[in-house]
PAVOFI-694821 format. One record per residue: residue number from 1; residue in three letters; x, y, z of N, C-alpha, C in turn. Coordinates in Angstrom, 2 decimals. Example, Ala and Ser with C-alpha at 12.3 -4.5 7.8 and 13.67 -1.06 7.14 Angstrom:
% residues 2
i,aa,n_X,n_Y,n_Z,ca_X,ca_Y,ca_Z,c_X,c_Y,c_Z
1,ala,13.19,-5.69,7.80,12.30,-4.50,7.80,13.20,-3.30,7.80
2,ser,12.85,-2.25,7.08,13.67,-1.06,7.14,12.90,0.03,7.87
% end
This chain:
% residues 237
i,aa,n_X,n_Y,n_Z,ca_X,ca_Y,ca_Z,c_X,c_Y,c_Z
1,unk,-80.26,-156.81,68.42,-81.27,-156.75,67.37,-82.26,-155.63,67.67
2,unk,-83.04,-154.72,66.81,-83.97,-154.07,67.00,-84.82,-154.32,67.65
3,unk,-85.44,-153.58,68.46,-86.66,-153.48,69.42,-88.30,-152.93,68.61
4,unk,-88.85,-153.78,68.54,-89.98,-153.26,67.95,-90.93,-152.07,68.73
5,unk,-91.08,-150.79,68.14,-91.75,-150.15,69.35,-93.54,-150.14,69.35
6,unk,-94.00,-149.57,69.98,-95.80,-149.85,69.78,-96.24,-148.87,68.34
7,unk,-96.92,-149.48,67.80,-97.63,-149.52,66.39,-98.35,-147.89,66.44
8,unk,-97.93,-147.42,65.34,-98.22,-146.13,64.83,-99.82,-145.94,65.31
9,unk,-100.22,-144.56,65.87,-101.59,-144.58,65.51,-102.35,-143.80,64.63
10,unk,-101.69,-143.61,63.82,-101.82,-142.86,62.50,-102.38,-144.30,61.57
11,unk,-103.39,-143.45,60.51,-103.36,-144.09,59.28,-103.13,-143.79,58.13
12,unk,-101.62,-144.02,58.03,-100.67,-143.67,56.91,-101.29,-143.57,55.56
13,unk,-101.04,-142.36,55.10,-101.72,-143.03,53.56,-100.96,-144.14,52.23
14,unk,-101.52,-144.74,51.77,-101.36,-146.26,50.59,-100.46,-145.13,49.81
15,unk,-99.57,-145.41,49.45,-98.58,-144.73,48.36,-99.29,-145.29,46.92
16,unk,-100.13,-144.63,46.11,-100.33,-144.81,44.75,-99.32,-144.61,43.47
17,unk,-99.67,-145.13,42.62,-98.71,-144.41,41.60,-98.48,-142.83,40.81
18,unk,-100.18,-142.24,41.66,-100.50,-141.34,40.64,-100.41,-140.30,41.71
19,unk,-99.90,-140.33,43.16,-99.46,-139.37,43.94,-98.32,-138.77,43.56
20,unk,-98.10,-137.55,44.09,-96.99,-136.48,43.96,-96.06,-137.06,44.48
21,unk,-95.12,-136.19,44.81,-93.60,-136.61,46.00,-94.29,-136.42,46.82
22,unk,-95.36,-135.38,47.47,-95.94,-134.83,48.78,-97.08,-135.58,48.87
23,unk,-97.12,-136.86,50.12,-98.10,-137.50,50.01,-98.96,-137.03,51.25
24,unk,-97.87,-136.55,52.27,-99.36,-136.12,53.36,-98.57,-135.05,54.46
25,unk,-98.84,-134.59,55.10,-98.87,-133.57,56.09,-99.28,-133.90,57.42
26,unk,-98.08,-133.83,58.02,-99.04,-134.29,59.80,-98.39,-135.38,60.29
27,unk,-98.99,-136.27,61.51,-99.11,-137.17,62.19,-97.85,-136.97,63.36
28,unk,-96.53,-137.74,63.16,-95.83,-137.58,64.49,-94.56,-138.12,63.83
29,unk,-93.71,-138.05,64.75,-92.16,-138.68,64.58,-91.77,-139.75,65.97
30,unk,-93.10,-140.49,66.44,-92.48,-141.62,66.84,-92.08,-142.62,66.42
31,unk,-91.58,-143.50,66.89,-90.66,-144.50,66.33,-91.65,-145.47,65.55
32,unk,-92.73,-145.79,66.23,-94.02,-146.68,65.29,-94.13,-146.45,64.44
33,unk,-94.62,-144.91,64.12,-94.54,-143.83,62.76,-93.68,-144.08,61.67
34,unk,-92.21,-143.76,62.20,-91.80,-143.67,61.46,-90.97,-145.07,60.87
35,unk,-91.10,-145.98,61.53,-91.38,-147.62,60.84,-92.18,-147.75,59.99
36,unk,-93.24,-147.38,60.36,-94.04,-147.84,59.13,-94.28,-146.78,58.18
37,unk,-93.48,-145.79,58.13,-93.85,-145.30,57.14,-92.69,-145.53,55.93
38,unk,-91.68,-145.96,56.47,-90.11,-146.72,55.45,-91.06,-147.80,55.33
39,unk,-91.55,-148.88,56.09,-92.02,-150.20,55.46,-93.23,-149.31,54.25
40,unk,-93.83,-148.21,54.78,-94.33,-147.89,53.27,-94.24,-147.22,52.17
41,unk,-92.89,-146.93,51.70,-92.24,-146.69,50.91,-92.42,-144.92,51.34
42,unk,-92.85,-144.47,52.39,-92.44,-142.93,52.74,-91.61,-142.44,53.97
43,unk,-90.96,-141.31,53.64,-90.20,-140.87,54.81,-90.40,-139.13,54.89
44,unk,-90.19,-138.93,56.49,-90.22,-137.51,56.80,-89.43,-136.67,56.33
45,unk,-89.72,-135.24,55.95,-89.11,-134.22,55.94,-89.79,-133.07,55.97
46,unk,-89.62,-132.22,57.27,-90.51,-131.74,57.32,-90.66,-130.00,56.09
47,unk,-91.34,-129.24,55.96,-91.69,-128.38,55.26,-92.21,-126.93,55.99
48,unk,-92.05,-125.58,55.21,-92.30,-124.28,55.55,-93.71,-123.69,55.29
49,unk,-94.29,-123.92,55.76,-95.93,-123.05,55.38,-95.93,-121.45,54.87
50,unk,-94.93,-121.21,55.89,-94.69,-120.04,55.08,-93.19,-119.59,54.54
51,unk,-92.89,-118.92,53.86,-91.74,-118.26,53.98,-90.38,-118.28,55.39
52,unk,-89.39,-119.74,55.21,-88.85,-119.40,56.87,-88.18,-121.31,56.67
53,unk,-88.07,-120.91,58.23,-87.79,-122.21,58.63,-88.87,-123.31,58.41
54,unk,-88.09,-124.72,57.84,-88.97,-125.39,57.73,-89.34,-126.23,59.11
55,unk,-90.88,-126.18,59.00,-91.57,-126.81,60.62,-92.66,-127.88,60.55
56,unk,-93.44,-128.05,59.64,-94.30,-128.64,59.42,-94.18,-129.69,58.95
57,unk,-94.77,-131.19,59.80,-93.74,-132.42,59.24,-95.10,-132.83,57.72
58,unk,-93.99,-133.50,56.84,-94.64,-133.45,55.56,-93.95,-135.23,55.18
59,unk,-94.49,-136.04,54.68,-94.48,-137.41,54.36,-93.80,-137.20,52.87
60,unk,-92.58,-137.91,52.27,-92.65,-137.64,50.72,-92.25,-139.60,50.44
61,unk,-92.50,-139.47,48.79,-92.32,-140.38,48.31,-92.24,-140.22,46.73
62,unk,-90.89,-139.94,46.35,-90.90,-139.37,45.35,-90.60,-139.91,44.46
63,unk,-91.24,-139.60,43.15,-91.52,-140.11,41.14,-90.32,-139.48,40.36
64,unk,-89.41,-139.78,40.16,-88.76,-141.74,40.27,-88.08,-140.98,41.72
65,unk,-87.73,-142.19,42.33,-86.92,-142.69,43.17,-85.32,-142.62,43.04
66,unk,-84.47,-142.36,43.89,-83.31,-142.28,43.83,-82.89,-143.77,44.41
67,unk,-82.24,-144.57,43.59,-81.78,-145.78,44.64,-79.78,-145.56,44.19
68,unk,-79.44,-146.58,44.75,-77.91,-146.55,44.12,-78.04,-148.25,44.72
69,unk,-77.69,-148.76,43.50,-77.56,-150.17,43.11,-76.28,-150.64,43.50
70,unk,-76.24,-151.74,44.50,-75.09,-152.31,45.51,-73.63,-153.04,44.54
71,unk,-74.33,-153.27,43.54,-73.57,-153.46,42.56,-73.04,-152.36,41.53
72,unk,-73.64,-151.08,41.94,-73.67,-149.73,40.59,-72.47,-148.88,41.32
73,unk,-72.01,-149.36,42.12,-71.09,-148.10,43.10,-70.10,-147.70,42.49
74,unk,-69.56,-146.24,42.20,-68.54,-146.22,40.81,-67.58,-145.28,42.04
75,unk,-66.36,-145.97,42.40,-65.48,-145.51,43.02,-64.03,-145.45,42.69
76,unk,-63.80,-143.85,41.69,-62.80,-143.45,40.96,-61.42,-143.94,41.60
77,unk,-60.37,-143.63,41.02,-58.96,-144.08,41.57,-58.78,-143.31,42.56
78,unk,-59.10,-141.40,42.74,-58.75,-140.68,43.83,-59.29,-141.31,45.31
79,unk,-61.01,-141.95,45.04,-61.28,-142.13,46.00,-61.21,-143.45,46.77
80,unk,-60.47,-144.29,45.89,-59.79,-145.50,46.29,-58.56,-144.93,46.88
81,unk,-57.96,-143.88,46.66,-56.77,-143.27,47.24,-57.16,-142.60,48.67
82,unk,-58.64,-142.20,48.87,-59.01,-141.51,49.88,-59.15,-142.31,51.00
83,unk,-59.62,-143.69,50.69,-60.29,-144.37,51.29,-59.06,-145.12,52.73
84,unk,-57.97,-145.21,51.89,-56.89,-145.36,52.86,-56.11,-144.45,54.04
85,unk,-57.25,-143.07,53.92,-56.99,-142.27,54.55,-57.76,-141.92,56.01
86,unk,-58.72,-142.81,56.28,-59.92,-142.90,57.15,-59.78,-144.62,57.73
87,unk,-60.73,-144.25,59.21,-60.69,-145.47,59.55,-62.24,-145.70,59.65
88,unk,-63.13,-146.64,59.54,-64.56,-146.80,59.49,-65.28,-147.15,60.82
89,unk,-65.58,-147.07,61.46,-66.87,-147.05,62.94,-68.17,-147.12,62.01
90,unk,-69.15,-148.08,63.11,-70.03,-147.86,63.25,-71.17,-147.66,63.94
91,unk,-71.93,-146.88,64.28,-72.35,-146.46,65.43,-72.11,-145.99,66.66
92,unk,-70.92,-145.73,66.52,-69.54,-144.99,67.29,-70.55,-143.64,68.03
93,unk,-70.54,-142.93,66.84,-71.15,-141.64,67.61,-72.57,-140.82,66.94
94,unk,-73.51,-141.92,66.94,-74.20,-141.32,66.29,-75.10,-140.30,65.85
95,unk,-75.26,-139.57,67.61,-75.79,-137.92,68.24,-74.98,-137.38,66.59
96,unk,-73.52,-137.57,67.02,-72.58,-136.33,66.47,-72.68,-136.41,65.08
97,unk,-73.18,-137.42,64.22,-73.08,-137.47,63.15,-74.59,-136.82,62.51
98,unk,-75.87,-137.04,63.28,-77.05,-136.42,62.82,-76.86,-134.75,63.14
99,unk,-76.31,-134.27,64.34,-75.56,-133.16,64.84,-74.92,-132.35,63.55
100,unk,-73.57,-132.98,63.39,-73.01,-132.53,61.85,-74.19,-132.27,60.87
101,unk,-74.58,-133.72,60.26,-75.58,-132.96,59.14,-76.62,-132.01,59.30
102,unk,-77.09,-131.88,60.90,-77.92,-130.93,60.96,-77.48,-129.20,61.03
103,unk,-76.33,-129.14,60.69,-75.88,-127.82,60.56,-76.28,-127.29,59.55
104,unk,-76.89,-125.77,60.92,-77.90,-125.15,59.91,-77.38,-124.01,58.57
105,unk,-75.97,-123.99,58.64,-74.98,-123.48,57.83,-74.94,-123.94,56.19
106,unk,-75.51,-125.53,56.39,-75.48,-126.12,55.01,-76.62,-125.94,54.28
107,unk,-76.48,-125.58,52.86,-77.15,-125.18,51.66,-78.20,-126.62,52.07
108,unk,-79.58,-125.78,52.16,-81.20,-126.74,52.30,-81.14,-127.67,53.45
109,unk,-80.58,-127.01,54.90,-80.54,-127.63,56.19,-82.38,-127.64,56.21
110,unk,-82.31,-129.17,56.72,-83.36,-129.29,57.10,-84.15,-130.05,58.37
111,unk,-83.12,-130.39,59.04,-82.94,-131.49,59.97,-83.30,-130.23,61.30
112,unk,-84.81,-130.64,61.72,-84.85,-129.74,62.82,-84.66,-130.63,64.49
113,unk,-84.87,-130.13,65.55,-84.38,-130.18,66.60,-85.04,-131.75,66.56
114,unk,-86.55,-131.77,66.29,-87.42,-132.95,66.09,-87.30,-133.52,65.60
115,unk,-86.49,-133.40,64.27,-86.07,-134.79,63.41,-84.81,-135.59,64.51
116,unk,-83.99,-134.38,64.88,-82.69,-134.98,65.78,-83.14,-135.79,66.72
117,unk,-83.85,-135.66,67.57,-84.67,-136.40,68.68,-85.09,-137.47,68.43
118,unk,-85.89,-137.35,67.38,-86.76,-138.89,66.75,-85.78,-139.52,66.15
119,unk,-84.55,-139.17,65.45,-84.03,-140.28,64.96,-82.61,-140.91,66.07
120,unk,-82.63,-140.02,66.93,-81.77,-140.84,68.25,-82.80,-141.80,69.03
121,unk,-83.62,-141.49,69.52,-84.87,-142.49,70.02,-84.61,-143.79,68.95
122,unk,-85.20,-143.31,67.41,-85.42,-145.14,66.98,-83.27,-145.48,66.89
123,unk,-82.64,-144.89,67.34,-81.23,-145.48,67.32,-81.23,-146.09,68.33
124,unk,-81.78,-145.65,69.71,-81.85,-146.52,70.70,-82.08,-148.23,70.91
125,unk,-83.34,-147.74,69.72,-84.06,-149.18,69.86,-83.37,-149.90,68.52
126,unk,-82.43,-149.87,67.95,-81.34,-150.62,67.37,-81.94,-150.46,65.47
127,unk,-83.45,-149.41,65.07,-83.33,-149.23,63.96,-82.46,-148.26,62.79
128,unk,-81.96,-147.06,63.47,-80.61,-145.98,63.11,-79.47,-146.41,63.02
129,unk,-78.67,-146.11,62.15,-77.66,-146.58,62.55,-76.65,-145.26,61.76
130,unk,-75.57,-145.07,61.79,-74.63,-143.80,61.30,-73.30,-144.84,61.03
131,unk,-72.38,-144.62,60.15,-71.25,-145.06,59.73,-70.53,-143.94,59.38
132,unk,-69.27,-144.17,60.32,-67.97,-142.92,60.56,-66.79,-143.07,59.85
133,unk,-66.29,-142.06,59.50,-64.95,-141.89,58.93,-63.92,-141.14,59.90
134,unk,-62.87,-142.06,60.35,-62.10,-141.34,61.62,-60.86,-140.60,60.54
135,unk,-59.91,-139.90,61.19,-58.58,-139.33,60.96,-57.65,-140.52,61.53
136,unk,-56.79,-140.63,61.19,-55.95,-141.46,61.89,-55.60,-140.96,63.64
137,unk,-55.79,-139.14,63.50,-55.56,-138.75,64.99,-56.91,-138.47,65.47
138,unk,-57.99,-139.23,65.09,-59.51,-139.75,66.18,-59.72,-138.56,65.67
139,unk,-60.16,-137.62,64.43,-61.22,-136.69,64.15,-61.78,-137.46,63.17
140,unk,-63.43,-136.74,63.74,-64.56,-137.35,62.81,-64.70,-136.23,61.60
141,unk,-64.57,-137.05,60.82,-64.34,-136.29,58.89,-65.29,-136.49,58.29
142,unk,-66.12,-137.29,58.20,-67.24,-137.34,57.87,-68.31,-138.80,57.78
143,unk,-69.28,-138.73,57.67,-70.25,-139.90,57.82,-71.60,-140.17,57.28
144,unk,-72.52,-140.09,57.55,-73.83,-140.80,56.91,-74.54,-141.72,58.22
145,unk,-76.19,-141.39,58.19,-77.31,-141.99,58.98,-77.95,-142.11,58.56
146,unk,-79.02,-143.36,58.83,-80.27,-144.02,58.32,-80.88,-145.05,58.96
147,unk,-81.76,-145.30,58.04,-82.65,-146.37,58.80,-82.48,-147.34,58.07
148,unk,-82.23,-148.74,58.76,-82.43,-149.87,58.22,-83.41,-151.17,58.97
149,unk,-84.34,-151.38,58.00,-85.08,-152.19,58.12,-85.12,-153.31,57.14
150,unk,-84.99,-154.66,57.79,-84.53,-155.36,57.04,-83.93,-155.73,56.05
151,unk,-83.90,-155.77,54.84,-83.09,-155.21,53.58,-82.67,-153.99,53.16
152,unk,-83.50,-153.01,53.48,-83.68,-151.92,53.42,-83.02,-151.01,54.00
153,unk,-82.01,-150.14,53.31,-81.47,-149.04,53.96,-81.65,-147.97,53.81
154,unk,-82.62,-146.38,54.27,-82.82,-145.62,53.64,-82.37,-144.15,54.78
155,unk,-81.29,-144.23,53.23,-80.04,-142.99,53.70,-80.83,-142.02,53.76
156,unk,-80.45,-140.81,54.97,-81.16,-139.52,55.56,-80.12,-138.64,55.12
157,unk,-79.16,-138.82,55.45,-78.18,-137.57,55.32,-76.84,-138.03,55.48
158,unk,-75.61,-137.56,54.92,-74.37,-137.15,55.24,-73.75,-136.07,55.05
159,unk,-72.22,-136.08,55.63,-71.63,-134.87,56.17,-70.15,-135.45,56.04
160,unk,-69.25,-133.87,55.87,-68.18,-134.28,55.29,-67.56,-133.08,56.22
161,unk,-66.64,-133.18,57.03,-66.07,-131.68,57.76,-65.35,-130.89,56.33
162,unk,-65.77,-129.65,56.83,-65.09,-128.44,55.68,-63.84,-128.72,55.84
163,unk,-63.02,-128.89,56.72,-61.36,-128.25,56.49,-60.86,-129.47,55.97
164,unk,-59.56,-129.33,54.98,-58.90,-130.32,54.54,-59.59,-131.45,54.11
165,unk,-59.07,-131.89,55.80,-58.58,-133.53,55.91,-59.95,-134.18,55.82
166,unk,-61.27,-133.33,55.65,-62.17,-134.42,55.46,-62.59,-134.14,54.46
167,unk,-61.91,-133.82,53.29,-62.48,-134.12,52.11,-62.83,-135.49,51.83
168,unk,-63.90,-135.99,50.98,-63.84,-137.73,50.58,-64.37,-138.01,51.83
169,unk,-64.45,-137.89,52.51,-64.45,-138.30,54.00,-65.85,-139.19,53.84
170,unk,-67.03,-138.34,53.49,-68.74,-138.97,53.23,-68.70,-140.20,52.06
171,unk,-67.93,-139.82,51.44,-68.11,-140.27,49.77,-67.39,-142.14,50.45
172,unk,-65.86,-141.71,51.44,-65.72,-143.50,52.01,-66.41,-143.85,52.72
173,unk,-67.56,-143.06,53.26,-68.73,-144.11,54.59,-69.45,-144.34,53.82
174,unk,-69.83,-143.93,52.68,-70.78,-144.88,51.42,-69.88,-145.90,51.39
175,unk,-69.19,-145.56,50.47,-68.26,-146.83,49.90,-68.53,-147.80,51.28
176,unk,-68.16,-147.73,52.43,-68.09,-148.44,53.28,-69.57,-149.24,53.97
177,unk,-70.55,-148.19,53.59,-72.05,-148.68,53.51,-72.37,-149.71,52.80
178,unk,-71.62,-149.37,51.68,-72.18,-150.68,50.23,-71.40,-151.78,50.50
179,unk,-70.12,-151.62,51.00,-69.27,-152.81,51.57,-70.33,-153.88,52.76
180,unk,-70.48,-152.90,53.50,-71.33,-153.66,54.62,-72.86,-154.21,54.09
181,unk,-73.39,-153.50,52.82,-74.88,-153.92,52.83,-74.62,-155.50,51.54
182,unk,-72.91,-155.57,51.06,-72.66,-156.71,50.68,-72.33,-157.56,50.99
183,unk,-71.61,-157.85,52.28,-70.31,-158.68,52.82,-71.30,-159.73,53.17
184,unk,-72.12,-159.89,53.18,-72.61,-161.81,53.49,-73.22,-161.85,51.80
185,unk,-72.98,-161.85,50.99,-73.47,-162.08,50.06,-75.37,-161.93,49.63
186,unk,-76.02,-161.45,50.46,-76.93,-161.61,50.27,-77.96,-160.75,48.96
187,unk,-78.75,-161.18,48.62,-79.00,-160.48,47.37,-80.18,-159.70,47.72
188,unk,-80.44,-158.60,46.69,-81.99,-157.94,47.18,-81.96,-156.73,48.43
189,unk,-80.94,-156.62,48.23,-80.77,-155.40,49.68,-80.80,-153.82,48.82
190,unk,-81.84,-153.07,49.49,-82.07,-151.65,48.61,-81.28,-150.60,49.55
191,unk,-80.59,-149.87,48.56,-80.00,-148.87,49.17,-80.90,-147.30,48.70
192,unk,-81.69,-146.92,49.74,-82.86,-145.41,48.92,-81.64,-144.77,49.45
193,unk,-81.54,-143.37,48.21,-80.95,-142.09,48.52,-82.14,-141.17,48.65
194,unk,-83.20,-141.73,48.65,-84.53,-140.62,48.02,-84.87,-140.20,47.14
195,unk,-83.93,-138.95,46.65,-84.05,-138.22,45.10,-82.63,-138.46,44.88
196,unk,-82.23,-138.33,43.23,-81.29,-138.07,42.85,-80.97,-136.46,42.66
197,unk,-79.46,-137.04,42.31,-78.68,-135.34,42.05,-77.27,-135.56,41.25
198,unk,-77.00,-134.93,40.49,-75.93,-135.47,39.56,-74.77,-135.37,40.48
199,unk,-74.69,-134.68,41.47,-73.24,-135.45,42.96,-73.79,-137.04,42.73
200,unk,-75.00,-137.39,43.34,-75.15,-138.81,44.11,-74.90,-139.90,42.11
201,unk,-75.55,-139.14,40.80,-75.37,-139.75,39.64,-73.77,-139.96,39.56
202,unk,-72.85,-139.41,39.86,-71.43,-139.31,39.69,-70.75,-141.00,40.43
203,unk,-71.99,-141.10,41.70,-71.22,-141.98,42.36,-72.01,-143.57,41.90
204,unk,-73.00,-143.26,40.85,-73.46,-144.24,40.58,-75.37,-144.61,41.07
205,unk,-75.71,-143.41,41.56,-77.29,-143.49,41.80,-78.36,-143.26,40.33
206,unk,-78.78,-143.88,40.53,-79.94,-144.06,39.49,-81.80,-143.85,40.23
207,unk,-82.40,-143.27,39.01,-83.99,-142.85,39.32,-84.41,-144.22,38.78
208,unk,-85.49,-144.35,39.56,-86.24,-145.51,39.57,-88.02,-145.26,39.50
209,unk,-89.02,-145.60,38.99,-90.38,-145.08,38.83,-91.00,-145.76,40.40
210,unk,-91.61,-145.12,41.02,-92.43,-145.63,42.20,-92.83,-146.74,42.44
211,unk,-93.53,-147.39,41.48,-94.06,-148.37,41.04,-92.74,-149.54,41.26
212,unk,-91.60,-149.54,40.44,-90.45,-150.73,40.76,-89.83,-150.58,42.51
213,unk,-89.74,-148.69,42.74,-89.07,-149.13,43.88,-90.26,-149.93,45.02
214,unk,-91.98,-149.50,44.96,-92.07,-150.71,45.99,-92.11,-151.56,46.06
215,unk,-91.78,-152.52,44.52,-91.59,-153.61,44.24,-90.67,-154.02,44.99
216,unk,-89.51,-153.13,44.94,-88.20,-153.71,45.54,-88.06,-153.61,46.87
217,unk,-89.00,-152.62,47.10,-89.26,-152.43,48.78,-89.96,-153.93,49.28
218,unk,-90.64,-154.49,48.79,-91.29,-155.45,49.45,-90.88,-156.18,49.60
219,unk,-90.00,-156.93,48.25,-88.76,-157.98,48.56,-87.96,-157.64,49.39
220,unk,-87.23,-156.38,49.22,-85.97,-155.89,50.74,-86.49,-156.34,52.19
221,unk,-87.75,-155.66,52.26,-88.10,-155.98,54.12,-88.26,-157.49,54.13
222,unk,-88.55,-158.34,53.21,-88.38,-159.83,53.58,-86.87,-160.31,54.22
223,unk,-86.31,-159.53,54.08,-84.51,-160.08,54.13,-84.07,-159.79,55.31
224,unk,-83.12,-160.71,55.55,-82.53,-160.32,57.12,-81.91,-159.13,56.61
225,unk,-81.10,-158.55,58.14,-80.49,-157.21,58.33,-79.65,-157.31,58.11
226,unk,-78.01,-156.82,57.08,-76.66,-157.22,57.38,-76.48,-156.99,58.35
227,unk,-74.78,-157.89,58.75,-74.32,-158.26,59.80,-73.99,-156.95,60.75
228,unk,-73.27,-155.99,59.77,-73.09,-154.24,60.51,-73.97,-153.90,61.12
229,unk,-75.30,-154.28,61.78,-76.60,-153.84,62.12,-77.18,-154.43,62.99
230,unk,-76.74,-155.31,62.98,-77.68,-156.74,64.04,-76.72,-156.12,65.87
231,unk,-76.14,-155.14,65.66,-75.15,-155.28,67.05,-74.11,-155.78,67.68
232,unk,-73.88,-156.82,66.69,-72.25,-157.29,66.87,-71.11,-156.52,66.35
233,unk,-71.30,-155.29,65.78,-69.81,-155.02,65.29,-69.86,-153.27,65.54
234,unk,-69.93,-152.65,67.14,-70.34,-151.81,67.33,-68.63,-150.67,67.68
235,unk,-67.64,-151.24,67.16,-65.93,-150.89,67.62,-65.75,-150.54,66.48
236,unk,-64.52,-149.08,66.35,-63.98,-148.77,65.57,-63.49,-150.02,64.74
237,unk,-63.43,-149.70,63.46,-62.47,-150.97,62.21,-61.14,-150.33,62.74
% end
């Protein structure tokens, strides 16, 4: 089970309705931090002051909201065909999977050395978690990392290897995400993508106004963790 770490010493700002996506600038990427800033409906990414690499950590929470509804998952016939082509892990390798998406090769890399760090730290303490897509001959094809806190799962990034065989590869560790954030039946579990994008609309994500998602945020953190998360099911499927 997760390890609670010592309490932010920041004072986060109250997410209003009438704030931007950009709610604040600053504070830190420890693990306290960045707990409470998912329990408050914000997450890091950091930003460029000037012209360049982005460096400056920046808080967003953005009008509407990207969620994808556990029940909304629209998974075509190809990728029901894909899906038999991968084997699913979780938390297998999760360095390599924040690693992958942080390649600075991909169109709006943003994942700096400091995001990598801070989000292996809170993996330690059992809040990160990454879900893998193997090859049948043990290559990693692609995957997805995030944070989950209690109901709450809020996807950071995935990655799909360029050559071939990992096409689909990201698109079945969703599928396989929504599998896992269903399999005890429990109701009320939020899946954040952040923002939408007509890729993530294709697979069934929908915008949501600020206002409902922390509605739904508040009910989610009441809920236990699915079972994929709690630490019992840490072996290749």
């Amino acid at each position: 089970m997760p390890v609670e770490p010592p309490p932010t010493r920041w004072d986060l700002p109250v997410v209003h309705t009438d704030n931007g996506d950009l709610v604040a600038v600053g504070a830190d990427l420890e693990p306290g931090t960045l707990l409470a800033a998912y329990r408050s409906g914000l997450f890091p990414m950091p930003v460029s002051r000037f012209f360049g690499r982005a460096t400056e950590l920046a808080w967003w929470s953005p009008d509407p909201r990207g969620v994808l509804p556990l029940t909304g998952l629209r998974v075509s016939r190809s990728l029901r065909q894909a899906m038999k082509r991968f084997e699913i892990t979780v938390d297998a390798v999760f360095d390599e999977v924040v690693d992958a998406c942080a390649d600075p090769n991909r169109p709006g890399a943003w994942i700096t050395d400091d995001i990598r760090s801070a989000y292996s730290r809170l993996h330690r303490l059992g809040w990160a978690h990454s879900v893998e897509a193997w090859t049948p001959d043990g290559r990693l094809a692609g995957g997805l990392y995030g944070v989950a806190v209690g109901g709450l799962f809020a996807g950071e990034s995935m990655f799909h290897a360029p050559e071939r065989w990992g096409r689909d590869a990201s698109k079945v560790a969703l599928v396989a995400l929504v599998e896992m954030l269903t399999a005890d039946g429990a109701a009320g579990r939020l899946l954040d993508v952040q923002w939408g994008t007509p890729h993530l609309a294709s697979l069934g994500v929908v915008e949501i106004s600020r206002q409902e998602y922390l509605s739904r945020l508040r009910a989610a953190l009441r809920l236990d963790l699915p079972p994929a998360f709690t630490g019992t099911d840490q072996n290749r499927a």
